[in-house]
TORMAR-529041 format. One record per residue: residue in one letter; x, y, z of N, C-alpha, C in turn. Coordinates in steps of 0.1 Angstrom, whole numbers, padded with zeros to 4 digits, always signed. Example, Ala and Ser with C-alpha at 12.3 -4.5 7.8 and 13.67 -1.06 7.14 Angstrom:
2
A+0132-0057+0078+0123-0045+0078+0132-0033+0078
S+0128-0022+0071+0137-0011+0071+0129+0000+0079
This chain:
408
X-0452-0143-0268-0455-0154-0278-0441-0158-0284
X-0438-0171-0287-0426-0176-0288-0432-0182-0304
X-0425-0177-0316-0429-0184-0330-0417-0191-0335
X-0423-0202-0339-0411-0213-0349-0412-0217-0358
X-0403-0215-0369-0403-0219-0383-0399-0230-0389
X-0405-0238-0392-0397-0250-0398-0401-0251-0412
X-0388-0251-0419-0389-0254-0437-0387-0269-0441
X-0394-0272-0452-0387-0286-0455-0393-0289-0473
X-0394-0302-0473-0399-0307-0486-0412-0319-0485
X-0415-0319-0474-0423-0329-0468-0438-0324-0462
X-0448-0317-0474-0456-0314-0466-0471-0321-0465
X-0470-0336-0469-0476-0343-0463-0475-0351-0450
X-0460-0353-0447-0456-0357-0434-0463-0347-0425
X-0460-0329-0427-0463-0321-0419-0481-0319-0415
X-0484-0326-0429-0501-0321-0427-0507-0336-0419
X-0497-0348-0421-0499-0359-0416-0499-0357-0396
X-0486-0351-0393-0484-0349-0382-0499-0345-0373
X-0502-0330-0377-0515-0325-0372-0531-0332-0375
X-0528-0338-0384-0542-0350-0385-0541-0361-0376
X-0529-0364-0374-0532-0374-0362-0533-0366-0351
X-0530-0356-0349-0533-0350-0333-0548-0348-0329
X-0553-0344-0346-0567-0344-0344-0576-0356-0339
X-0575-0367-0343-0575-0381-0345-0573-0385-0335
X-0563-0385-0327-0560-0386-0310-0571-0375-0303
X-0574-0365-0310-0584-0358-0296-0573-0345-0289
X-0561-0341-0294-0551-0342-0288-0553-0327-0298
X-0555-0322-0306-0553-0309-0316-0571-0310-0325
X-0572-0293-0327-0583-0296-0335-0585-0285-0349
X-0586-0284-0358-0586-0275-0370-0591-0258-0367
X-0593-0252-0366-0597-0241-0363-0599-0231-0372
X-0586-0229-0382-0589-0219-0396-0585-0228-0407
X-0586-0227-0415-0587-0231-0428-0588-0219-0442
X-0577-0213-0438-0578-0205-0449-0576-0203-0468
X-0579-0200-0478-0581-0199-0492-0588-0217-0493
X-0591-0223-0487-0600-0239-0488-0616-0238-0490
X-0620-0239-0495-0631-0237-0501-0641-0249-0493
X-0654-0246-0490-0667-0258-0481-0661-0256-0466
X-0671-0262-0462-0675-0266-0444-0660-0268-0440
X-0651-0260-0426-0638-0268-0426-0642-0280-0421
X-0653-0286-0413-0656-0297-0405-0658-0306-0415
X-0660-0303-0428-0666-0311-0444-0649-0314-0448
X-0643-0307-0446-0627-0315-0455-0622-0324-0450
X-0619-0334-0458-0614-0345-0457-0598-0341-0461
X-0586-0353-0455-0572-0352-0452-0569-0351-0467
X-0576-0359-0480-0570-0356-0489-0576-0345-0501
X-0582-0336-0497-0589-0326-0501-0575-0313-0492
X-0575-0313-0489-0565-0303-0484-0553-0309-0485
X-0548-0323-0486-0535-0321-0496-0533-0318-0505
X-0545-0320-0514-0542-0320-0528-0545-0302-0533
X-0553-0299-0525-0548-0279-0524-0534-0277-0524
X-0527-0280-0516-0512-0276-0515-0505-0286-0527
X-0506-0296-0532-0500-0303-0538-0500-0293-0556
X-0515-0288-0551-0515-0283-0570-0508-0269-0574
X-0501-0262-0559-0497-0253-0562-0480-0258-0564
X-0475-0271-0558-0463-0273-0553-0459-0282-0568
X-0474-0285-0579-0468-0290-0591-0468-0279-0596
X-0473-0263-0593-0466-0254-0608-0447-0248-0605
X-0444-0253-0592-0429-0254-0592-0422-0265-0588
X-0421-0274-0598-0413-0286-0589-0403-0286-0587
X-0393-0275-0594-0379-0270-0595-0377-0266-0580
X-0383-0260-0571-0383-0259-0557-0384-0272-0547
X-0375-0270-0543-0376-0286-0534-0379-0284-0519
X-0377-0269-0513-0378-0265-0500-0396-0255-0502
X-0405-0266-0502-0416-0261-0509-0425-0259-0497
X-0426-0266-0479-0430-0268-0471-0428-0259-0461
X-0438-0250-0454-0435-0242-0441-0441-0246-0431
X-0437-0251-0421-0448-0253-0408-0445-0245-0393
X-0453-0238-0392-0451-0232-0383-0455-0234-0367
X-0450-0232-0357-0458-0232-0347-0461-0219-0334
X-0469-0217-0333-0469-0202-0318-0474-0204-0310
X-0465-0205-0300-0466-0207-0288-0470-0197-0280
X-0476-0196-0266-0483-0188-0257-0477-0190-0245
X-0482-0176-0238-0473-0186-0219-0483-0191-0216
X-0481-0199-0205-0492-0214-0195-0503-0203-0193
X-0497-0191-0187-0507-0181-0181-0524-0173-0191
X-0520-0174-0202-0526-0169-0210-0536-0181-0216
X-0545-0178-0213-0558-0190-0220-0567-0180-0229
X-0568-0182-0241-0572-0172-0251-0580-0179-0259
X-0590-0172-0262-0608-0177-0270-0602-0184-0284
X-0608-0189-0287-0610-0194-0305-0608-0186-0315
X-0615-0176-0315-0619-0162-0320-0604-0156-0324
X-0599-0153-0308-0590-0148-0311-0575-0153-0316
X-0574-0167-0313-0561-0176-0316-0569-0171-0334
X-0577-0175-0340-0580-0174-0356-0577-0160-0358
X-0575-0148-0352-0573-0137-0358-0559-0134-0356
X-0553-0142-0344-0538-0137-0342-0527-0146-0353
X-0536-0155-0359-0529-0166-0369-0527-0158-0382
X-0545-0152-0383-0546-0146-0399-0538-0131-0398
X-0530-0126-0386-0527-0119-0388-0509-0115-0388
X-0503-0129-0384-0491-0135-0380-0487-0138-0398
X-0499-0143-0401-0498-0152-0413-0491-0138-0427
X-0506-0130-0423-0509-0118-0431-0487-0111-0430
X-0484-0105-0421-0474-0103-0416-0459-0106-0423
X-0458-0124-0425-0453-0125-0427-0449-0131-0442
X-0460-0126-0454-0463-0127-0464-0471-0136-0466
X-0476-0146-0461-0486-0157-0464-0495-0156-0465
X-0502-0143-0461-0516-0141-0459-0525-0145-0473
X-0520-0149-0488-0527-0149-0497-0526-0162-0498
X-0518-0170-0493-0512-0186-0495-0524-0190-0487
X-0528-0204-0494-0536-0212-0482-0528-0219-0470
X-0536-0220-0461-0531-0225-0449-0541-0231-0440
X-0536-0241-0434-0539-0242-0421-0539-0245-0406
X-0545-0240-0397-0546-0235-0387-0549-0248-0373
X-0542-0255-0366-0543-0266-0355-0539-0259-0343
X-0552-0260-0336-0550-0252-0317-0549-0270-0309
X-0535-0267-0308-0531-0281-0298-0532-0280-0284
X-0536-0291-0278-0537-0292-0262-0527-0304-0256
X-0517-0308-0261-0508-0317-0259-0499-0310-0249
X-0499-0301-0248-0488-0292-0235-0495-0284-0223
X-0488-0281-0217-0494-0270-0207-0498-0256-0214
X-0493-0251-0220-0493-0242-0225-0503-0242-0240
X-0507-0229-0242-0515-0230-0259-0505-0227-0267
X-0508-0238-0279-0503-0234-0288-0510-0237-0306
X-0504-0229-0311-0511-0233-0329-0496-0236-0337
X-0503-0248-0346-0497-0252-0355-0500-0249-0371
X-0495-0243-0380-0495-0238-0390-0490-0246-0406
X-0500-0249-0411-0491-0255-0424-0497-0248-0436
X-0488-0248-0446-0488-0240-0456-0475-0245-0467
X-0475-0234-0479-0468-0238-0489-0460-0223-0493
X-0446-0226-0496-0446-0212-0502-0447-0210-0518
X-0452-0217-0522-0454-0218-0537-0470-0213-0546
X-0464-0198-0550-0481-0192-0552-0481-0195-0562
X-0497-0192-0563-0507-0193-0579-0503-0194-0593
X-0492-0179-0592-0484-0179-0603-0466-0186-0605
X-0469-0193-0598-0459-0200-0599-0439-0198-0597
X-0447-0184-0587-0435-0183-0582-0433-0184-0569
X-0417-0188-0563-0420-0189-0549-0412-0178-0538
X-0421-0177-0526-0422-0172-0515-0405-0174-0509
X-0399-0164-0510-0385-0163-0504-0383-0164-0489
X-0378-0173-0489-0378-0179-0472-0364-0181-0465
X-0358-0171-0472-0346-0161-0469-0346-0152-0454
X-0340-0158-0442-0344-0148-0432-0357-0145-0424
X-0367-0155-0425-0381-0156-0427-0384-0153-0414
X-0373-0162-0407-0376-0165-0391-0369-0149-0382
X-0355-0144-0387-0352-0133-0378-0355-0120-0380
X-0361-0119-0393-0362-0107-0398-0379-0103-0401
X-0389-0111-0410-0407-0115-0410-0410-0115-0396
X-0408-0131-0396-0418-0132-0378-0412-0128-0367
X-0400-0123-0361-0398-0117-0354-0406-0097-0356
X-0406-0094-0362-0413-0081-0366-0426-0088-0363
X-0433-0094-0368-0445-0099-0370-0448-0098-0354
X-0445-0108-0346-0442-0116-0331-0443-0102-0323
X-0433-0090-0321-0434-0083-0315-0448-0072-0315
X-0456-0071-0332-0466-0064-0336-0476-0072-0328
X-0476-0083-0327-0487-0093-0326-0486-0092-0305
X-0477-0094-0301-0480-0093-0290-0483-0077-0280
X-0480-0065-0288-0485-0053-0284-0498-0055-0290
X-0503-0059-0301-0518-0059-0308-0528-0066-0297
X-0526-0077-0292-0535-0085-0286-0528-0089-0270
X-0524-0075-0265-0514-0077-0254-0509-0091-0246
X-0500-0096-0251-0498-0112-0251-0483-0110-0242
X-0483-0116-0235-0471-0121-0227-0461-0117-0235
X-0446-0108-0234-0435-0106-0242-0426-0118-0246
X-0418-0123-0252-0411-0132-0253-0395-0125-0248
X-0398-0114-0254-0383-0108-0259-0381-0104-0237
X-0368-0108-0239-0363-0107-0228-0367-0120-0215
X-0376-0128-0221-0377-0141-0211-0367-0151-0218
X-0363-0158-0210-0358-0174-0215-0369-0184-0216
X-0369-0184-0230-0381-0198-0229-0372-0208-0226
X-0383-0215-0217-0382-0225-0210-0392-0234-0212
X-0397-0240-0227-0411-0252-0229-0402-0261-0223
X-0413-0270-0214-0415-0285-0211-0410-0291-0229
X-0404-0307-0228-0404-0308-0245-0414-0316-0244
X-0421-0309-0262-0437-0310-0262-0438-0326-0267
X-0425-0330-0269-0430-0346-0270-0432-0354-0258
X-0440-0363-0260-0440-0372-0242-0437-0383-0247
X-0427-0391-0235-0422-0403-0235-0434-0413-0239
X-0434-0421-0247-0439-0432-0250-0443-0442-0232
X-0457-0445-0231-0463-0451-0220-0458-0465-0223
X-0451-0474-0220-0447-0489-0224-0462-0491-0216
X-0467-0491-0210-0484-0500-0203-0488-0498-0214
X-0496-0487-0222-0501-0487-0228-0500-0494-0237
X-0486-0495-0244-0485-0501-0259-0489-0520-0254
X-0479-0522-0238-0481-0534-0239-0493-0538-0237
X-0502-0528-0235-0517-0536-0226-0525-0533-0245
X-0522-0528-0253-0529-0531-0268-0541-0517-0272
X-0532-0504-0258-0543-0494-0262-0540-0483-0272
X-0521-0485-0274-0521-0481-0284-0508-0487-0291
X-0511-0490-0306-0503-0498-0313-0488-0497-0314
X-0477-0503-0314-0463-0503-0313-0457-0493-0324
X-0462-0497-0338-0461-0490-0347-0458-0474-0345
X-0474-0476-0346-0478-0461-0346-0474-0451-0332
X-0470-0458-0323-0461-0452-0312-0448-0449-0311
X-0440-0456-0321-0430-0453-0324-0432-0445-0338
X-0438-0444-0348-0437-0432-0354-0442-0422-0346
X-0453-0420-0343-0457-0403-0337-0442-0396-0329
X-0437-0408-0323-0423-0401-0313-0408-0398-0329
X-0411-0405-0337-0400-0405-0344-0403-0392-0356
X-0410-0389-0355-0414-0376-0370-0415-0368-0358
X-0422-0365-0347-0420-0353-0336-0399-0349-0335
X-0392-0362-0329-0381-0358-0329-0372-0350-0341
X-0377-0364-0356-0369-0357-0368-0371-0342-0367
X-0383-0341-0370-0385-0327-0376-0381-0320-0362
X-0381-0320-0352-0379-0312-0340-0364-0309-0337
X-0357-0316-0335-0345-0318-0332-0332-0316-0343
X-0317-0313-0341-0308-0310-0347-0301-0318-0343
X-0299-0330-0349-0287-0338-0343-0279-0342-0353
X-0268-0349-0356-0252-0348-0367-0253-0364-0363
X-0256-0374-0361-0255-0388-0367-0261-0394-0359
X-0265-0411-0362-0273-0422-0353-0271-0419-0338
X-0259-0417-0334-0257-0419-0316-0264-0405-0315
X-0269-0394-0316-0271-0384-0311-0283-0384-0312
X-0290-0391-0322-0301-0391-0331-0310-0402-0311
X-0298-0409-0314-0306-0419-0302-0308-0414-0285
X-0293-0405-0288-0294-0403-0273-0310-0389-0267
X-0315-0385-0282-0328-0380-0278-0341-0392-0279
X-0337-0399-0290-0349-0412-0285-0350-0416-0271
X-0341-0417-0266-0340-0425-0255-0346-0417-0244
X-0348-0407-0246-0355-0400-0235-0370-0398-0235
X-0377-0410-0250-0386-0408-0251-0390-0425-0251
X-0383-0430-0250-0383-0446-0246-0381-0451-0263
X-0372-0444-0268-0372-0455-0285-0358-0453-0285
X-0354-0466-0294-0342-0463-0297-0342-0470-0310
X-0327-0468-0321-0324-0471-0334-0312-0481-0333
X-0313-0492-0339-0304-0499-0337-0305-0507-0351
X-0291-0507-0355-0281-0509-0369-0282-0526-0364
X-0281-0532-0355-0277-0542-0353-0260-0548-0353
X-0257-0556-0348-0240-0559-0350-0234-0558-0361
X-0224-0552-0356-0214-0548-0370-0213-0561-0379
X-0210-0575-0371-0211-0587-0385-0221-0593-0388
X-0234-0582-0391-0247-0587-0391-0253-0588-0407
X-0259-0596-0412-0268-0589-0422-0273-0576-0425
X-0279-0575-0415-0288-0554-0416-0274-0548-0414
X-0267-0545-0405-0255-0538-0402-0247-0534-0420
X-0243-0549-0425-0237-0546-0438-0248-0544-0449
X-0264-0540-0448-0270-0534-0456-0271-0522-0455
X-0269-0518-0442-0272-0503-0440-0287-0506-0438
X-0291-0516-0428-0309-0512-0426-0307-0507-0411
X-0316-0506-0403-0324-0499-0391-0333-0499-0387
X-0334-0505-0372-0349-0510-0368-0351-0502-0355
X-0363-0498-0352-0364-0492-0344-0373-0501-0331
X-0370-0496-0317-0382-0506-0310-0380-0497-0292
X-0391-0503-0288-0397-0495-0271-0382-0496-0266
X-0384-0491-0254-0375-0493-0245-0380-0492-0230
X-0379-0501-0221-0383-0503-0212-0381-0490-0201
X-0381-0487-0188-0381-0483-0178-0364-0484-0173
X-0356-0492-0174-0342-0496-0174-0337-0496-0192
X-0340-0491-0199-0335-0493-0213-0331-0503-0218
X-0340-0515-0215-0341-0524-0223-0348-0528-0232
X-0352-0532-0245-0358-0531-0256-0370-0540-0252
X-0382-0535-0255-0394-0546-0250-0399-0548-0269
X-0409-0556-0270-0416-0559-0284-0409-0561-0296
X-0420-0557-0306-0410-0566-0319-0407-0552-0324
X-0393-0553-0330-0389-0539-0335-0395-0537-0349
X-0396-0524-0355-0399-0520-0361-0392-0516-0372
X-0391-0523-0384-0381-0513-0399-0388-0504-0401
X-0373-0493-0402-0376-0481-0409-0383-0482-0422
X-0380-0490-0429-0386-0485-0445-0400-0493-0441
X-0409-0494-0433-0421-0500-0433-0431-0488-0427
X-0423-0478-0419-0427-0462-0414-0434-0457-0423
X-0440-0449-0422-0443-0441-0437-0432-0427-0436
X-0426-0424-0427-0421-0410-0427-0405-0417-0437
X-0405-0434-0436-0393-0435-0438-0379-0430-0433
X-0378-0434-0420-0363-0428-0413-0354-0439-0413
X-0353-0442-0428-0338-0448-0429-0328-0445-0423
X-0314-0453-0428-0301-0452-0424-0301-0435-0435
X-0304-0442-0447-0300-0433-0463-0311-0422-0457
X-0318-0418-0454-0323-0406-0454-0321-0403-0443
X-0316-0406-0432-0312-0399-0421-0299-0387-0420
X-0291-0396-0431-0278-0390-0431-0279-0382-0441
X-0286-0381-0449-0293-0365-0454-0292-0352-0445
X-0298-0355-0431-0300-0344-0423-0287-0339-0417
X-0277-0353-0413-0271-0352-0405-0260-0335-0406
X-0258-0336-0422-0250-0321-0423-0260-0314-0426
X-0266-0310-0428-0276-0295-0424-0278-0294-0408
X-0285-0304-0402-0283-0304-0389-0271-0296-0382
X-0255-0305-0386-0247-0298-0376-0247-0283-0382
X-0251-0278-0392-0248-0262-0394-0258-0256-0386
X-0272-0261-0389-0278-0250-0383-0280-0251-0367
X-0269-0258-0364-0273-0262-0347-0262-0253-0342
X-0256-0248-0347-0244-0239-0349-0245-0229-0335
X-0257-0220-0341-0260-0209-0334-0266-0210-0319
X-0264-0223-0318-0272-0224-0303-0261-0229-0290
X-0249-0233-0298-0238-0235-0290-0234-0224-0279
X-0237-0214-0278-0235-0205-0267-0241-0210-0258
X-0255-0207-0259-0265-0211-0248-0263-0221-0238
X-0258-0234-0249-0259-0247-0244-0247-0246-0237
X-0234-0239-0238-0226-0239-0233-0226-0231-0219
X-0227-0217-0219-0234-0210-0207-0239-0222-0196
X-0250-0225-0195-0259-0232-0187-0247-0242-0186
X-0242-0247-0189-0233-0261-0186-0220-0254-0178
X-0218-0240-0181-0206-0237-0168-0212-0230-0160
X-0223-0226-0160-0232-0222-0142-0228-0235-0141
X-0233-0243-0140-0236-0254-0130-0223-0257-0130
X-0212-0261-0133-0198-0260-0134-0193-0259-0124
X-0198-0247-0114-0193-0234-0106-0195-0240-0094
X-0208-0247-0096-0214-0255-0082-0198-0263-0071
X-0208-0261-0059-0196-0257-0047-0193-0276-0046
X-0203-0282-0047-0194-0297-0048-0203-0299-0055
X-0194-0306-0066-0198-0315-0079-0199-0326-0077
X-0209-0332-0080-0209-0349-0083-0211-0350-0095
X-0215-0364-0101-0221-0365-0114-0238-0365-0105
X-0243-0371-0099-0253-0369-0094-0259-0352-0094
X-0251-0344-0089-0256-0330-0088-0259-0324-0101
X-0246-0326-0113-0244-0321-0122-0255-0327-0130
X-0260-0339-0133-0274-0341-0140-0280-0338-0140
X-0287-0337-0125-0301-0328-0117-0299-0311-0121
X-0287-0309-0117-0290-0289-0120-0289-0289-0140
X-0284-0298-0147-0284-0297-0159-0298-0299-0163
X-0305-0307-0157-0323-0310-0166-0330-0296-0156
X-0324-0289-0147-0331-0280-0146-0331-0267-0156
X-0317-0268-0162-0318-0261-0174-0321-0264-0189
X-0330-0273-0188-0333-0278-0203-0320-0283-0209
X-0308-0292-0202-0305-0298-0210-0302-0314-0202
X-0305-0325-0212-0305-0338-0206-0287-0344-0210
X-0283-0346-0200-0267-0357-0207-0266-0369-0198
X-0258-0376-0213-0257-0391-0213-0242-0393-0214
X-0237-0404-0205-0229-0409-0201-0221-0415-0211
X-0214-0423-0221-0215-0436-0227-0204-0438-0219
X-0203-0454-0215-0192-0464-0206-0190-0477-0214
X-0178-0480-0207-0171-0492-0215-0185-0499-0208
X-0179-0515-0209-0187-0523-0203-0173-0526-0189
X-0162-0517-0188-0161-0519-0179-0159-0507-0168
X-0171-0499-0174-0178-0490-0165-0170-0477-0166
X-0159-0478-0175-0153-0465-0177-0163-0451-0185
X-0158-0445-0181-0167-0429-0195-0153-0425-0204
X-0160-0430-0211-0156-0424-0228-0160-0413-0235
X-0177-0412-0232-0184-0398-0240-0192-0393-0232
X-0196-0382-0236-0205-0375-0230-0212-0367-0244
X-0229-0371-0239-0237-0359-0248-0246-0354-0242
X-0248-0344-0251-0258-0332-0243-0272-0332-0255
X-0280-0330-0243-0293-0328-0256-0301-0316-0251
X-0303-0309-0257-0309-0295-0251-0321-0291-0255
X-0334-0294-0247-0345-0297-0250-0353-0282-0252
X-0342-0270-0248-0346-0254-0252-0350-0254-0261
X-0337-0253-0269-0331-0250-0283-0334-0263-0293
X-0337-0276-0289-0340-0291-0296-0325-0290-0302
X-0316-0290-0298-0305-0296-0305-0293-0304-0299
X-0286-0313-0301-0274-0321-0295-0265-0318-0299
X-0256-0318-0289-0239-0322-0290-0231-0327-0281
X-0219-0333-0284-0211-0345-0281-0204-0333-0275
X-0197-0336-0259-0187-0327-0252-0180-0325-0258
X-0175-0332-0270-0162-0325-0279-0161-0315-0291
X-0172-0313-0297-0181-0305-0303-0182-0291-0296
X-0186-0292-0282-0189-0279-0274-0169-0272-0273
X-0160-0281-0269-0146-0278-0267-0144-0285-0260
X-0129-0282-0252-0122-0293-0248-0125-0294-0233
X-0131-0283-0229-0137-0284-0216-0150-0288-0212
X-0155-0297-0222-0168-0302-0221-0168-0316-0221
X-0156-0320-0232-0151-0336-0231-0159-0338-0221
X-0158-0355-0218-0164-0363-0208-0151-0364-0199
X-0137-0366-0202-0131-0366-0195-0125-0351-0184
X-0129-0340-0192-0127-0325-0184-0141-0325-0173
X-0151-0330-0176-0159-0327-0171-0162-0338-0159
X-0158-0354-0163-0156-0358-0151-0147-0358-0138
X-0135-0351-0144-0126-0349-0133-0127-0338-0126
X-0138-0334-0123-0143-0320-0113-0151-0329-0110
X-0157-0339-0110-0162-0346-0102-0159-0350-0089
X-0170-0347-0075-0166-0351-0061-0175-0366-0060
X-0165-0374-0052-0176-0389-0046-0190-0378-0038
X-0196-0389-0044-0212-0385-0036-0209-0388-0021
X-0218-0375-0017-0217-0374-0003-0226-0388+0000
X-0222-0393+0013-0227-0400+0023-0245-0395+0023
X-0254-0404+0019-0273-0396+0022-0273-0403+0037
X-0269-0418+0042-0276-0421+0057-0262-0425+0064
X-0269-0421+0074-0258-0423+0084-0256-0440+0084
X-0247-0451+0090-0248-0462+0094-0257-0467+0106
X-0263-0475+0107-0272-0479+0117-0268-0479+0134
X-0253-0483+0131-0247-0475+0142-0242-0465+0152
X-0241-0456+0141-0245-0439+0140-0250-0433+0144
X-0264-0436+0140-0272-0433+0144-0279-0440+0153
X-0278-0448+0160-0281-0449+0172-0273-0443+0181
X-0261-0443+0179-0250-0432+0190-0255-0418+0191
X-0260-0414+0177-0265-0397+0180-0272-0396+0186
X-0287-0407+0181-0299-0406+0189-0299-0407+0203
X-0290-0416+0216-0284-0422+0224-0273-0413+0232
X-0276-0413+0241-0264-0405+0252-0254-0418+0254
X-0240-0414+0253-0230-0421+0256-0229-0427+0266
X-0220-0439+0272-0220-0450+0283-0204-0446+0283
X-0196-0442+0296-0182-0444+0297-0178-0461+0302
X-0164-0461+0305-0162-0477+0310-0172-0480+0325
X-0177-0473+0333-0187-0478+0342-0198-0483+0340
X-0200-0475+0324-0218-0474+0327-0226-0461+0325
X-0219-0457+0327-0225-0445+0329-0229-0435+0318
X-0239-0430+0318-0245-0423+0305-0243-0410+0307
X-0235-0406+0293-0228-0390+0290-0236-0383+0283
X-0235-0372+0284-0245-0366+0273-0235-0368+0258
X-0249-0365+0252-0240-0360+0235-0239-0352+0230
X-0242-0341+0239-0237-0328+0234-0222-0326+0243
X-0214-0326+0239-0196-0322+0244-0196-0311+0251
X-0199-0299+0250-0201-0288+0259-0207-0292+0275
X-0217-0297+0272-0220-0301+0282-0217-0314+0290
X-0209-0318+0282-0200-0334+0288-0187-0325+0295
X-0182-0312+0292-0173-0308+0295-0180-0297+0311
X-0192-0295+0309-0198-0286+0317-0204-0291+0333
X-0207-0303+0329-0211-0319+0341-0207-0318+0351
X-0212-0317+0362-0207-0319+0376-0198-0334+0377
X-0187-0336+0388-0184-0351+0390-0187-0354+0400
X-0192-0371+0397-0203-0378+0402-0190-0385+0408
X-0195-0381+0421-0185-0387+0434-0186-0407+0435
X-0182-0409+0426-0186-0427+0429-0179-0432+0419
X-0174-0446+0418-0165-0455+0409-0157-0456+0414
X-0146-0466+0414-0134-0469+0414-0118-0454+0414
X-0120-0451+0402-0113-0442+0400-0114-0425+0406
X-0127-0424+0412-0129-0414+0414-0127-0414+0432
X-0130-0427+0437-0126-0432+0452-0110-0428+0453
X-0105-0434+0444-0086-0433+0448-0086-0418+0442
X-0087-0407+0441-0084-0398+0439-0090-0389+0454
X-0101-0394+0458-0103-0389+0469-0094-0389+0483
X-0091-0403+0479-0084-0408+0492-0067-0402+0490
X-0061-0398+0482-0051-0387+0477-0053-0376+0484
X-0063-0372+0483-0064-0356+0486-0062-0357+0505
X-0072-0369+0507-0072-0366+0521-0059-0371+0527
X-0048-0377+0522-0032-0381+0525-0029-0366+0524
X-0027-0361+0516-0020-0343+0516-0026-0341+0525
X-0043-0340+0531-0046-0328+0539-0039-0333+0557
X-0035-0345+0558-0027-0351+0571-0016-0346+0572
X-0007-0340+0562+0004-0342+0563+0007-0326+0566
C-alpha cells in the first residue's frame, strides 16, 4: 500500500474534487465517519459545513485541510468491507480517528484506490500537528496496515502509478459530451494539487501532457500587462482548439496571483525527489547509442516525460523534465550542469537509418547481374565459392592462352 498526504487550506476544493468523481460515476462515498444520517441521505453541503464549523473554532490556522489518498497494487481487488476498515484504521493510526472524515473508493485507475478528506482542527479548538505526518504517522501506520490485512508491501518496490490523471478526449469536448469548462478544470485542480512545479512554463509543460495549456498572451498585450491567464484544449499536434477559458471564471481560481503563491513552496518541497529523477535520467544516459528518439522512449519508461523548447529556428535552448512518479518538474538546469539541454543533447547520435532505399532493397532481395548478365549470388562466400562458367568473351581468351603455353 503506497499512502499520500496532501496539506492545504482549501478544503472545499478537496471535498469538491471527490464529489465530482462521484457525479461522473467515476468514485463513490463509502465511509462517512463522525457525520450523523443515511451516508446516501448527505448532501455536498451538509458535509461541508461539518468541516467548516470545526475550521471556524480556529481560523488562526490556515493549513486547516488534509487529503489523503491509498493506493493498492492492480493485483489486489479488496471488498467494501474491508477498504472501510483499513481506512478507519489508517485513519485511527494516524491520529484522526476522532476527526470526521471522509472516505471515496475510486475507479479512475487500474489500480484501487481511496481518497480521504478531513480536517485537522478538533472540537476543542485545537489543532492536529501535521509536523512529520507523512514520514513518521503513516508510514508506521502503512507498514501495521499492510502486515494487518496482508496487502502487497510497498517498502522495497518502486512505485510505478500510471499518472492517475487522463488526457482530456478533444472528441468528446468537441462532439458536446462533455463541457470545455469543466474539462479543463477537473485536469487543472488534479494537476495543481498533484504536481510540484516553480513557475508558468513548468506548470505547462505538465498541462500539455494532458492536452491544456496556460497562456499569458503576448508580452504587448492587454492581459499580458494585467497579469491575466487563460487557459484552453490543445489539439493532437498542440494546437489550441475552442474558446479559451479565464482563470478567474474557474472556481478553483488558478490565476497568475495565486499560482505564484505555490511556485516557492513547490520548488522546496520538490527538493527531495531530485535524486530519483536524476538516477533514472543517467541509466538511460549509459545507453549504447543515444538519440533523442531513444532517450524519450527509455525516459517515459521511467516515469519521466521531457520537453524540448526550440527557437523557431529549430535550435534547443531547454529542456524539462516532468516526473510522473514523484509528480514533480524540473528544468535540466535545476537538476545540474549535466542535465542542461545543451550537455544532454550533445551525446546525442543521428537516428539510425529504419528502411532501407527502394533500391536496396531490391538488390538484397535480388541476386546480382555481372557485365554479361549473369546472375551472382548474394551471399559473397558463395560468390567466392562458384564454379567458373566456361562461356563469355573473357573467359574464351583466357582459354585460348592456356592452350598457346600447352604448344609450346
Amino acid at each position: 500500500m503506497v499512502a499520500r498526504i496532501k496539506t492545504g487550506k482549501n478544503l472545499r476544493g478537496a471535498l469538491h474534487y471527490n464529489e465530482r468523481k462521484v457525479t461522473a460515476g467515476k468514485a463513490e462515498l463509502i465511509l462517512a465517519s463522525g457525520f450523523a444520517g443515511n451516508i446516501e441521505q448527505l448532501k455536498f453541503n451538509q458535509k461541508l459545513a461539518r468541516f467548516e464549523k470545526l475550521i471556524s473554532l480556529k481560523p488562526s490556522v490556515k493549513t486547516n485541510t488534509v487529503h489523503i489518498s491509498l493506493n493498492f497494487d492492480v493485483k489486489e481487488k479488496l471488498e467494501e468491507e474491508t477498504l472501510q476498515r483499513i481506512a478507519m484504521v489508517y485513519m485511527d493510526k494516524i491520529g484522526f480517528g476522532d476527526q470526521p472524515y471522509l472516505t471515496y473508493r475510486h475507479h479512475d485507475a487500474a489500480h484501487d484506490h481511496l481518497h480521504v478528506v478531513t480536517t485537522n482542527i478538533q472540537p476543542k479548538s485545537s489543532a492536529i500537528n501535521l509536523h512529520g505526518i507523512g514520514w513518521q504517522r503513516s508510514e508506521a501506520a502503512r507498514k501495521a496496515i499492510e502486515e494487518e490485512f496482508d496487502l502487497v508491501k510497498a517498502k522495497g518496490k518502486q512505485c510505478k502509478p500510471e499518472p492517475a490523471i487522463k488526457a482530456i478526449d478533444i472528441e468528446k469536448v468537441s462532439y458536446g459530451k462533455i463541457p470545455t469548462k469543466r474539462a479543463i478544470s477537473n485536469t487543472l485542480n488534479a494537476v495543481i494539487d498533484n504536481y510540484k512545479f516553480a513557475s508558468l512554463a513548468e506548470l505547462n509543460a505538465v498541462l500539455k501532457q494532458f492536452n491544456v495549456a496556460a497562456d499569458r498572451g503576448a508580452a504587448d498585450s492587454i492581459m499580458f500587462q494585467k497579469r491575466g491567464l487563460m487557459y484552453s484544449l490543445l489539439d493532437a499536434n498542440g494546437g489550441k482548439v475552442g474558446v479559451p477559458i479565464k482563470a478567474s471564471s474557474l472556481y478553483a481560481k488558478p490565476t497568475l496571483h495565486n499560482l505564484e503563491k505555490r511556485f516557492e513552496k513547490n520548488r522546496e518541497n520538490r527538493q527531495e525527489f531530485k535524486p530519483s529523477v536524476k538516477d533514472r535520467i543517467d541509466r538511460v544516459l549509459q545507453m549504447h547509442y543515444l538519440t533523442r528518439r531513444a532517450f524519450t522512449n527509455a525516459l517515459q519508461k521511467h516515469g519521466i516525460a521531457v520537453l524540448f523548447r526550440q527557437s523557431d529556428m529549430g535550435q534547443t535552448y531547454g529542456i524539462t523534465f516532468v516526473d510522473h512518479w514523484k509528480k514533480a518538474v524540473f528544468n535540466g538546469s535545476e537538476l545540474g550542469k549535466s542535465y542542461t539541454a545543451k550537455a544532454i543533447t550533445d551525446q546525442f547520435r543521428p537516428e539510425r537509418t529504419q528502411q532501407l532505399t527502394s533500391n536496396t532493397l531490391q538488390m538484397s532481395k535480388e541476386p546480382l547481374s555481372n557485365d554479361n548478365g549473369h546472375r551472382s549470388t548474394s551471399n559473397p562466400l558463395e560468390a567466392l565459392l562458384a564454379p567458373i562458367e566456361r562461356s563469355g568473351p573473357f573467359l574464351v581468351k583466357i582459354q585460348r592462352r592456356k592452350k598457346k603455353k600447352l604448344n609450346i
